[in-house]
Every structure is written in structure tokens, then in C-alpha cells.
N, C-alpha and C positions, 0 to 999 in steps of 0.2 A: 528212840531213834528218829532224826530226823528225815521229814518225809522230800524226797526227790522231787525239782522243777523239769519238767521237758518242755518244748518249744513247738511251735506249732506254725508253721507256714500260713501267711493269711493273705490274697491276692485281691480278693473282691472286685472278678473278673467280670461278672454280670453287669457291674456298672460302667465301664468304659465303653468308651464309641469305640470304633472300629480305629481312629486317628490314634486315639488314645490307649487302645490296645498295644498297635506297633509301636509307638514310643516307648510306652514300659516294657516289651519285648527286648527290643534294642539295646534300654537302658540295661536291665540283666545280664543279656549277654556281654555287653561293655566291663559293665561291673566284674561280671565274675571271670573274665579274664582278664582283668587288668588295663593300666594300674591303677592299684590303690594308694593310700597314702601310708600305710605299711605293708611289706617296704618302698618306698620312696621309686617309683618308676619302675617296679617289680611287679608281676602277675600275682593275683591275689592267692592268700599261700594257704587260704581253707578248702580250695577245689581243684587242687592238683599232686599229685603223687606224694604219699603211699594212702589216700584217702579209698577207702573203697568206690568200687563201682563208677567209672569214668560217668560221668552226665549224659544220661540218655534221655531224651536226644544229646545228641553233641552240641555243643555252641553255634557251628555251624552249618547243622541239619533245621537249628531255630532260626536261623537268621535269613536260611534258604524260604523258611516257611512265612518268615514277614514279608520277606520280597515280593513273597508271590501274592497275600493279601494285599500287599502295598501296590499291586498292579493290578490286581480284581476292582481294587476300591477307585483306581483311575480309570475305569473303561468308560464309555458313554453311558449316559443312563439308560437304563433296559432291564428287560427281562433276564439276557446274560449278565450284565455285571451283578443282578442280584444273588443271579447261580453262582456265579464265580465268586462271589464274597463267602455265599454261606459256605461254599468246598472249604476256598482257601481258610475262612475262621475256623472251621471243626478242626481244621489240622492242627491253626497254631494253638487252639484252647487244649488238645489234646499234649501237645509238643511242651504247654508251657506251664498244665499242668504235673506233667513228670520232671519236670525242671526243677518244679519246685520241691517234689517227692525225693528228690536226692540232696536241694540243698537241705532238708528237713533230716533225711537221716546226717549228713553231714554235722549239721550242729548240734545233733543227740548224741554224737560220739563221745566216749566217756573222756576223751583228750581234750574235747571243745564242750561239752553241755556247761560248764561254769560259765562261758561267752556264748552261749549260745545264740542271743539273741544279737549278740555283732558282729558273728556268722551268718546270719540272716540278714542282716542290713546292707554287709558286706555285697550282697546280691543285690539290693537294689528292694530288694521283698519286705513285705512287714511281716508282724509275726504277736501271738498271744502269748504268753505263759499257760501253763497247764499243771496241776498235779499230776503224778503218777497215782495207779490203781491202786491207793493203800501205802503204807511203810517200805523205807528200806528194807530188802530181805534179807534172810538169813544166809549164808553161806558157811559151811566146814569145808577146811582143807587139813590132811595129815598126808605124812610121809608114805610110802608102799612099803610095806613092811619088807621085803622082799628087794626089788628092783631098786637100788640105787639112782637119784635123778628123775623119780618119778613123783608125783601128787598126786594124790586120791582126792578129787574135791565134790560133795554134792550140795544138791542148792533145792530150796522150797520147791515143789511139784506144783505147777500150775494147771489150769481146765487142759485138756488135747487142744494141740493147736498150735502153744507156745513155743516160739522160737528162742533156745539160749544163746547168748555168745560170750564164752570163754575169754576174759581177758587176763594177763601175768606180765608182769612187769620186775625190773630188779627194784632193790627197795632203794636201791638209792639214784633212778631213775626218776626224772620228776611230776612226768605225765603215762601214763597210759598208752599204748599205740593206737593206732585211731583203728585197724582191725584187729579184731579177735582172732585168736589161735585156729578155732573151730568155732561152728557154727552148730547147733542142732536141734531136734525137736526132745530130749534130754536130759533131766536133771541130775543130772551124773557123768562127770569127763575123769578122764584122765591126760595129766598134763604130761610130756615127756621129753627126755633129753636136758631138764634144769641142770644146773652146774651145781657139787654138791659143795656145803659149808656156804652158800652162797642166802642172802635171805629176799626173799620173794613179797611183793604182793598180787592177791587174786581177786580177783571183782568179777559179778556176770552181767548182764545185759539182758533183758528177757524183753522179747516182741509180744502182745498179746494181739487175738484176733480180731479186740475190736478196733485194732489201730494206736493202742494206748502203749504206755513204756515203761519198765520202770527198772532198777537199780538194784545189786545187791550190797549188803556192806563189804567194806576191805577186808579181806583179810591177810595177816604176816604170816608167813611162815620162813624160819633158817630151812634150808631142804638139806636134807643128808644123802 
């Protein structure tokens, strides 16, 4: 089985000045609302609806947060403006850190991880490749023997900790939804309400604690 690539957000915040800070702020916030050049004079279409999780901060809770270093970093020189710089940078370093934590799960999402890293450029951000923890995993999915429109799927048990996310799809859909059905700590769902005679694929998504990600394989199932 081959082994899963995930993405990884890389800012290398430590080494900007304070000028060069808010410019690259700017520029992300620019970037990831738009426009891009696909589509053509359109908002850029990897950070906006049905993506999970709006950008927290919001675009424009970050851009509130440059302003105001951009206005720390003009005061006269002094003892204030050095206060005011180091307030107003802990905000935006904290602001532009989580910015990046969601464009990062954004291009793990099992819709976008094959682009993932043009998901992340899309923003303006760089970014590393990474292995996942090990192989793709295993997943089974069978019918309820019972409940018609149901699946019984369970997936590898990972350490405590581990987050699953349930994704299903029709099989003649061509991507993945970008969120999972459920969410859980898990290795065991049940899918419900499938359309029977209908044929399915199932995939999980598991979070681990130490920040890492990884993949299960597809699997088909006709559901009855």
C-alpha cells in the first residue's frame, strides 16, 4: 500500500522584521480571498464554503491586527512604541499563526490533499511535504445486516487521542466532500440513511496527537 503525503504549513516567522511581517500578512489575507487566477476574478475557491471551519481569525480580524502593528511600528521612537510593537506583534504572530492552522487542515482535506501544496500557495504561505505515521490503513466496511441504508465500517485503533473522520461518497462522485459525515475519537461508525442498490466509497481521516495525519484506504461497497 502506498504510503500517504500530507502538507505542512511553513511561515518562518522569526525571520521577518516587523515591515516584512505586515506585508506577508496582507499578502495572505489578499491571497486567500481573492482573486486568484482560478477562477479568473473569483475568490479563491479552497477557503470558502462547504470547507470546514471559517478562518479563525477571520480575514478581517487579521488585517485589523496589521493595522494596528502598522500603527505601533509608526509611533515616535520610545519606550511606547516598543510596548506597542511587542502588544500589537503577539497578536498578529498568534492571529497568523492560526491562519495558517486552518489553511493547513484545508489542504489535508481528502478533496484537496492530492493539490495540497497549491492550496497552500494559494495563500500566499509555503509549505514542506511530510509522510504520514506509517502506511495507508486498513478500513472494512459491510452492509447492517438488519437496517437497510446502513454501513458498519471499522478502521485500525490508534494510541487514545486519535481523532477519526468519517468520509462516504457515491462512487460515481469524483472527489470526496471536503467534511466528514462525523467526527470522533472512534474506530467504529456507523454510516446512515445511504440510498440502497446505490454503490459507495468510504475513506477515514485520522488526526494523531502528535500533529501528524494519515489516510485510510478506499473502500467500495454496493449498499443494500
Amino acid at each position: 500500500m502506498a504510503q500517504i503525503a500530507i502538507w505542512i504549513v511553513v511561515q518562518k516567522l522569526s525571520k521577518k522584521s516587523v515591515p516584512q511581517l505586515i506585508a506577508y500578512g496582507k499578502q495572505v489575507t489578499s491571497l486567500m480571498k481573492g482573486p486568484v487566477p482560478q477562477p479568473p476574478g473569483g475568490p479563491n475557491q479552497y477557503f470558502i464554503a462547504p470547507n470546514p471551519l471559517p478562518a479563525n481569525p477571520t480575514l478581517a480580524e487579521m488585517n485589523t491586527a496589521l493595522d494596528a502593528l502598522q500603527t505601533a511600528f509608526n509611533l515616535p521612537s520610545g519606550k511606547d512604541r516598543t510596548a506597542a510593537i511587542k502588544v500589537a506583534k503577539k497578536d498578529v504572530l498568534t492571529k497568523i499563526r492560526a491562519l495558517a492552522t486552518y489553511v493547513q487542515l484545508v489542504a489535508n482535506l481528502p478533496a484537496n490533499v492530492a493539490i495540497g501544496d497549491v492550496v497552500i500557495l494559494s495563500a500566499g504561505m509555503e509549505f514542506k511535504k511530510q509522510g504520514t505515521r506509517g502506511k495507508v490503513e486498513d478500513l472494512t466496511v459491510k452492509n447492517h445486516p438488519v437496517q437497510s441504508g446502513d454501513v458498519l465500517a471499522n478502521d485500525k485503533r490508534f494510541k487514545k487521542g486519535t481523532v477519526y473522520g468519517w468520509f462516504v461518497k457515491k462512487k460515481t462522485d469524483i472527489n470526496f466532500p471536503p467534511s466528514a459525515v462525523w467526527y470522533s475519537t472512534a474506530a467504529e461508525y456507523t454510516y446512515t440513511g445511504l440510498t440502497s442498490a446505490v454503490k459507495y466509497d468510504f475513506q477515514v481521516q485520522h488526526w494523531f496527537t502528535d500533529g501528524t495525519t494519515s489516510m485510510s484506504v478506499v473502500q467500495e461497497l454496493p449498499v443494500t
